[in-house]
N, C-alpha and C positions, 0 to 999 in steps of 0.2 A: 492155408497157412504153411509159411516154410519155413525150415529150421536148419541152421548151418553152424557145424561147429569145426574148430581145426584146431592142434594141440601141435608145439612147437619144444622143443629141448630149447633154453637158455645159460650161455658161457658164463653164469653165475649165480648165487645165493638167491635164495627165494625174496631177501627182503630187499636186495639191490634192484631185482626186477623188479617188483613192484612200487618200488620210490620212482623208476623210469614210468614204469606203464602208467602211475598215478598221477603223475605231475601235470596236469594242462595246458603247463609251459612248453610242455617237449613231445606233447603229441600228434603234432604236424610233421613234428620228424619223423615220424612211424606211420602215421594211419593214412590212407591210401590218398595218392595225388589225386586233387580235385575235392577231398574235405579238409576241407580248416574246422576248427574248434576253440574257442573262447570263453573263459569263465565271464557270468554272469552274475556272479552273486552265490551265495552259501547255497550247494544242494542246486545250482542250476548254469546251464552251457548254455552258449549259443552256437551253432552249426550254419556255416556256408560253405557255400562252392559247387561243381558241377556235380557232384554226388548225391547231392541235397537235391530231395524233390520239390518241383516248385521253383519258385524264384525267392531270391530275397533271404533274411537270415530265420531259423527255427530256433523257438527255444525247446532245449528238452533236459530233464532231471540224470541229475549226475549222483551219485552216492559212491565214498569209498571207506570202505572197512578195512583198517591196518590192522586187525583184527584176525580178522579170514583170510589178510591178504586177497582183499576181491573190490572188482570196479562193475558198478552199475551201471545203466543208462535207461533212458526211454525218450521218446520221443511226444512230449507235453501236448504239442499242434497236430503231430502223426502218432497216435497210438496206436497203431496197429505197428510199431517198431519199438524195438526194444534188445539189447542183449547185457552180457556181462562176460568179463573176464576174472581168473580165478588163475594165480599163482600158488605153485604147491613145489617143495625141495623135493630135490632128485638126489642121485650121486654126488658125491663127496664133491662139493663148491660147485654145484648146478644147481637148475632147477626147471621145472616145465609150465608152460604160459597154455592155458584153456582161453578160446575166444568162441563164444553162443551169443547168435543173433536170431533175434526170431522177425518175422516178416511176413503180417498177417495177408498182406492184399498180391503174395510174389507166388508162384506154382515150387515144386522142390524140384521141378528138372527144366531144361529147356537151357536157353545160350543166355537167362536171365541169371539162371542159378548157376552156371557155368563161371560165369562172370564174379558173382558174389564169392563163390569157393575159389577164383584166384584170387579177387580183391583181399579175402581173408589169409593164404599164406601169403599173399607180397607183404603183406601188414608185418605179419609172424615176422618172415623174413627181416624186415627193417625194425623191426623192434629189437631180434635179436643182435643185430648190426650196434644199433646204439647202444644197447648194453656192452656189447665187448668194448667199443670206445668208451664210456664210462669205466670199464675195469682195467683197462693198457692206458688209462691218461690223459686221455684222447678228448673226455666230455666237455 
């Protein structure tokens, strides 16, 4: 089992990021080229694209806590996949983005996990992108 986490500073409030990272609607804007994601229904996604193992669409469970400010996932047809994200306030009108994937059938090194640890800051990366465009105007 591998486990990959990467934590990111965010150009804004703890709950601005989390209304970005939570929305369904706008996380194709962020999450890495070659996954799409689509609401399915209360408490469930659908996932395609070349990221997606297999062919064809996955369903897997979504849960978000405005609460915790945290986003779940797992993978319903793959369970050996699953992570979560957890927004928490930083310095004055920041805040930092936690993103934990776990990946039961993947090794923790090699050009596979290489891979997963950039696919997780480009993520960061473009997430914190859309947040600064949501807070200059932009969104």
């Amino acid at each position: 089992m591998a486990e990959f986490e990467a934590t990111r500073g965010m150009p804004a409030e703890s709950m601005v990021v989390f209304g970005v990272a939570s929305d369904v609607r706008l996380m194709d804007r962020w999450l890495p080229q070659g996954l799409s994601v689509h609401d399915a229904g209360p408490g469930t996604l659908e996932a395609d694209g070349s990221l997606v193992p297999g062919s064809g669409k996955h369903e897997g469970l979504f849960r978000v806590s405005q609460e915790q400010l945290r986003v779940e996932w797992g993978g319903r047809d793959h369970p050996g996949y699953s992570g979560w994200l957890q927004v928490s306030d930083s310095a004055a009108g920041t805040s930092e983005v936690t993103v934990h994937i776990s990946l039961l059938d993947e090794p923790e090194s090699g050009s596979r996990a290489d891979e997963v640890r950039g696919l997780l800051d480009r993520s960061l990366d473009s997430l914190a992108d859309e947040v600064q465009r949501r807070v200059s105007g932009g969104g």
